[in-house]
Biopython code that builds the backbone (N, CA, C, O; Angstrom):
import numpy as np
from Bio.PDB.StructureBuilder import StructureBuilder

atoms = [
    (1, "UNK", "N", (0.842, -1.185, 0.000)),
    (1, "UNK", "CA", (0.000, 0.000, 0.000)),
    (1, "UNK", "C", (0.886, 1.247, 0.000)),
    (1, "UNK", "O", (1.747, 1.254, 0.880)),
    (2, "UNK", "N", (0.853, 2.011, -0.592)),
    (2, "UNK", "CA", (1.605, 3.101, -1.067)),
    (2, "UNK", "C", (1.070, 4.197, -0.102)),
    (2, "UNK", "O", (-0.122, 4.217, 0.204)),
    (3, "UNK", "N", (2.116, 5.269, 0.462)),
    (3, "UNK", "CA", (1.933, 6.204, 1.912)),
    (3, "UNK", "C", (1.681, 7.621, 0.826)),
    (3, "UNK", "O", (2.271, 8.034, -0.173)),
    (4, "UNK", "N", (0.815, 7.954, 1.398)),
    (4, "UNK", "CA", (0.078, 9.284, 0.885)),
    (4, "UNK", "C", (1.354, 10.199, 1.200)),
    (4, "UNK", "O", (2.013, 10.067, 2.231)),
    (5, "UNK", "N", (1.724, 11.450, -0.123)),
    (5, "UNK", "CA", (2.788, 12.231, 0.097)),
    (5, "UNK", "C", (2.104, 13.141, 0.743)),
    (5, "UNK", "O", (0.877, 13.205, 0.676)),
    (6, "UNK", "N", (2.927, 14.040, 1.524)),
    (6, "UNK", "CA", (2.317, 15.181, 2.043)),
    (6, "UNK", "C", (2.887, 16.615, 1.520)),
    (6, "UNK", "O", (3.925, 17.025, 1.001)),
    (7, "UNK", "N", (1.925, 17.029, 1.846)),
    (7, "UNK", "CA", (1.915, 18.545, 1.121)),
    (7, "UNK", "C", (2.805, 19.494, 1.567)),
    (7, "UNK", "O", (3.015, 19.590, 2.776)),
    (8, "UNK", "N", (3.477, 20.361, 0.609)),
    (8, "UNK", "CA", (4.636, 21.251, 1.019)),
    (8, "UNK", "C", (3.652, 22.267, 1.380)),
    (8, "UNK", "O", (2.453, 22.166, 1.117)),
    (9, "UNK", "N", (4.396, 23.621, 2.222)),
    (9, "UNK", "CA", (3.149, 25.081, 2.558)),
    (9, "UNK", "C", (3.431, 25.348, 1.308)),
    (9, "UNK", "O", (2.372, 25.834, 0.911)),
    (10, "UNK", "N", (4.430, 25.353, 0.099)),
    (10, "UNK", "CA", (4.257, 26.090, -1.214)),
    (10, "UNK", "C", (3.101, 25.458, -1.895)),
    (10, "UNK", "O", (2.293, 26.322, -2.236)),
    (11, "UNK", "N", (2.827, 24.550, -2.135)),
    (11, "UNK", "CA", (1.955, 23.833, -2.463)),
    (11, "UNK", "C", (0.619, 23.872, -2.420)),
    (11, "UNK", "O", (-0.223, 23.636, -3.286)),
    (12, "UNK", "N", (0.482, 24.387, -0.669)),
    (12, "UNK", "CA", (-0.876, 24.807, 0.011)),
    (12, "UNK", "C", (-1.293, 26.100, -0.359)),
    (12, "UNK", "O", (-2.395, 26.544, -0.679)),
    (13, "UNK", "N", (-0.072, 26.658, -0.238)),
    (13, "UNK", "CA", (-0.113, 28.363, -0.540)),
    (13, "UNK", "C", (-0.930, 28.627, -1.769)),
    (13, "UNK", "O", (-1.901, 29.383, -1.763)),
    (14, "UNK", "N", (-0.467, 27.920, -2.916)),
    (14, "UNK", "CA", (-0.815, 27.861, -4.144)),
    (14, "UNK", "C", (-2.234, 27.398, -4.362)),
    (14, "UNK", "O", (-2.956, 28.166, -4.999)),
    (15, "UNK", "N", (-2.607, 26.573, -4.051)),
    (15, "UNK", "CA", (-4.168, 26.169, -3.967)),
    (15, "UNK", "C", (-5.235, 26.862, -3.300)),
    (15, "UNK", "O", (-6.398, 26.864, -3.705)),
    (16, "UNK", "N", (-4.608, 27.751, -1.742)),
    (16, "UNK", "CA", (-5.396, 28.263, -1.502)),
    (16, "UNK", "C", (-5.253, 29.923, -2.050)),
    (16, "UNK", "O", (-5.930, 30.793, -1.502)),
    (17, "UNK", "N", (-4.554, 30.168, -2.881)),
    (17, "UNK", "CA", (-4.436, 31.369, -3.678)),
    (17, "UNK", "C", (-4.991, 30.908, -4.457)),
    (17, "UNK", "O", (-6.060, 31.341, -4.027)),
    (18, "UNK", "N", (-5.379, 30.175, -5.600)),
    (18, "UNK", "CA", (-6.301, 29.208, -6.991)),
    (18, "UNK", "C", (-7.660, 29.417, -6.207)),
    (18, "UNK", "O", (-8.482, 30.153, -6.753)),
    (19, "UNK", "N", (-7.913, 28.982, -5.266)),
    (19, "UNK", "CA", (-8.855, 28.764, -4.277)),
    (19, "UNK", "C", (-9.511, 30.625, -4.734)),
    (19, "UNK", "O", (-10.332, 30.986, -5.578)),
    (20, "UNK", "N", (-8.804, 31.304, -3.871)),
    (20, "UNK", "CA", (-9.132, 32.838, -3.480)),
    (20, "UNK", "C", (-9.640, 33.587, -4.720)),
    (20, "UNK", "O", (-10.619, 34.330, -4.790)),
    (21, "UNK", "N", (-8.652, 33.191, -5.816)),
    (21, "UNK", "CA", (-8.803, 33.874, -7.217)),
    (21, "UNK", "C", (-9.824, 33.459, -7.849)),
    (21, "UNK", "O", (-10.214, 34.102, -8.824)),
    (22, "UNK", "N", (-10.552, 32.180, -7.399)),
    (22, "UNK", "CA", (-11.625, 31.496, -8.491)),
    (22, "UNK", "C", (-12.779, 32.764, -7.504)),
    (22, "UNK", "O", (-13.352, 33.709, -8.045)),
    (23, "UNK", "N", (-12.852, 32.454, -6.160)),
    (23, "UNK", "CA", (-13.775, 32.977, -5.323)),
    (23, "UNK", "C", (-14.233, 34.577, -5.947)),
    (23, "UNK", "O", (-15.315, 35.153, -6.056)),
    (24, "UNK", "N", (-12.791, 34.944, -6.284)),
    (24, "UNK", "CA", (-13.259, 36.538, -6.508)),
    (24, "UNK", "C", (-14.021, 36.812, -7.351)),
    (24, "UNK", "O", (-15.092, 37.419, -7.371)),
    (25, "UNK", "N", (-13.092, 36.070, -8.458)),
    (25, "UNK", "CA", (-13.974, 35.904, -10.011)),
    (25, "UNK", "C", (-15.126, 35.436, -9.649)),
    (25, "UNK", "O", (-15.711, 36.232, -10.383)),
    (26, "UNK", "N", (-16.113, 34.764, -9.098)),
    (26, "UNK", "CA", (-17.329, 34.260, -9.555)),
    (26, "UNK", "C", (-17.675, 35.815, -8.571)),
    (26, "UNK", "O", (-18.138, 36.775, -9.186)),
    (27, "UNK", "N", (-17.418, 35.928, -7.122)),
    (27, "UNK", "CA", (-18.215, 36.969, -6.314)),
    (27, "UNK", "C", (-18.276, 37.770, -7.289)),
    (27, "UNK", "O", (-19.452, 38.019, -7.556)),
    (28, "UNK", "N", (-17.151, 38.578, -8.311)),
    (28, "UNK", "CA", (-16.900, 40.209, -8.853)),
    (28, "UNK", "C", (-17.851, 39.989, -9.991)),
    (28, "UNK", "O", (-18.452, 40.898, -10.564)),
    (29, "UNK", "N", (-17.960, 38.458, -10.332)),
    (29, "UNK", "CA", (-18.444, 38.058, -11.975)),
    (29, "UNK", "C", (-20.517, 38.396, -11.415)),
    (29, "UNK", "O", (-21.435, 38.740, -12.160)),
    (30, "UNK", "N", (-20.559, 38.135, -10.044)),
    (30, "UNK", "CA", (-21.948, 38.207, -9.767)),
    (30, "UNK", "C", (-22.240, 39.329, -9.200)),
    (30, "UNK", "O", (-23.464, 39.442, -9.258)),
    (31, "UNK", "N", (-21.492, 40.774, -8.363)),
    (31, "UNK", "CA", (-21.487, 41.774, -8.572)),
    (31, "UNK", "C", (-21.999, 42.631, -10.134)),
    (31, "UNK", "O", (-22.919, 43.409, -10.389)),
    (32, "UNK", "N", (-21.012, 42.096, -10.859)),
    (32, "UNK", "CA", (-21.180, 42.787, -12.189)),
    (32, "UNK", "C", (-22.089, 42.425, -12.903)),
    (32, "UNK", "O", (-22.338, 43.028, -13.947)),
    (33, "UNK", "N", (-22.737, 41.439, -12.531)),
    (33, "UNK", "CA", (-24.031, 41.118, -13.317)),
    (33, "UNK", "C", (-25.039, 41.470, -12.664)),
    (33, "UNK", "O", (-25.924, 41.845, -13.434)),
    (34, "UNK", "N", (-25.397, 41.542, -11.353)),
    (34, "UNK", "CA", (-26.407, 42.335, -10.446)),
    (34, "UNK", "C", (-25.982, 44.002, -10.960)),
    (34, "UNK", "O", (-26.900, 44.813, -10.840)),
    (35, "UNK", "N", (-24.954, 44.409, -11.391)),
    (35, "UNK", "CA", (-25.054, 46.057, -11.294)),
    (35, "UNK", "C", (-25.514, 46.072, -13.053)),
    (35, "UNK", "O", (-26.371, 46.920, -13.303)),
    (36, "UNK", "N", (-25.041, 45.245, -14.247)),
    (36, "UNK", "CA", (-25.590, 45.568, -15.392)),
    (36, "UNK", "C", (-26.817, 45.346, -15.308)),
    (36, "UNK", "O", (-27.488, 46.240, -15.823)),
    (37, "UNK", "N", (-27.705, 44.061, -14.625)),
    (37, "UNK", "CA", (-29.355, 44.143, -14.831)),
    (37, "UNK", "C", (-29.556, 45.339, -14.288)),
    (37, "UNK", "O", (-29.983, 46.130, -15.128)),
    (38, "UNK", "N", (-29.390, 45.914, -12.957)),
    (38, "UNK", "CA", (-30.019, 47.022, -12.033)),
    (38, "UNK", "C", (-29.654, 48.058, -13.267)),
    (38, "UNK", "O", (-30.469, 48.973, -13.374)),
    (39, "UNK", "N", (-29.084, 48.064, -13.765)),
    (39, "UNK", "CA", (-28.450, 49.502, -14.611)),
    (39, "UNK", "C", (-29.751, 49.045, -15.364)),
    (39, "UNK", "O", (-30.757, 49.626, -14.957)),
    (40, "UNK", "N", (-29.947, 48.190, -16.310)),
    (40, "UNK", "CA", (-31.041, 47.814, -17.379)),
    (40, "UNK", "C", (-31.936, 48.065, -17.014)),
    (40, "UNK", "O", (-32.529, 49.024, -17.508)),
    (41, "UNK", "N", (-32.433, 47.410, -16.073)),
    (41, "UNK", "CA", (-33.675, 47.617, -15.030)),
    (41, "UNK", "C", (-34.376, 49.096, -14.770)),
    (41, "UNK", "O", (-35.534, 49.450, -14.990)),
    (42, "UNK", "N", (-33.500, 49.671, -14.341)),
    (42, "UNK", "CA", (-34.138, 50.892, -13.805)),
    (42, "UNK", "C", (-33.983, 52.085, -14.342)),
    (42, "UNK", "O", (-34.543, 53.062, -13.845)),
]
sb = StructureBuilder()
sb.init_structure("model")
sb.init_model(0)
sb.init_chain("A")
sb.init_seg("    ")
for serial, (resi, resn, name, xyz) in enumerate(atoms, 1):
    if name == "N":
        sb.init_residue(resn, " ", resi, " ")
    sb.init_atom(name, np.array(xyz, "f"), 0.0, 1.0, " ", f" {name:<3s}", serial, name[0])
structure = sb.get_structure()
């Protein structure tokens, strides 16, 4: 049975920065689509 490698902090660092950057993009991507309807909208 083969021993699970473990994770370097560069490694972690990196994923949870991938992690942060996807987060923004969808939050900023759903900001900007709530402010173009409201702009349309009203």
């Amino acid at each position: 049975m083969a021993t699970a490698r473990t994770h370097t902090a560069g490694e972690k660092a990196g994923i949870f920065a991938f992690a942060l950057v996807v987060l923004v993009v969808i939050v900023g991507g759903a900001f900007a689509a709530g402010y173009l309807i409201g702009r349309t909208l009203l």
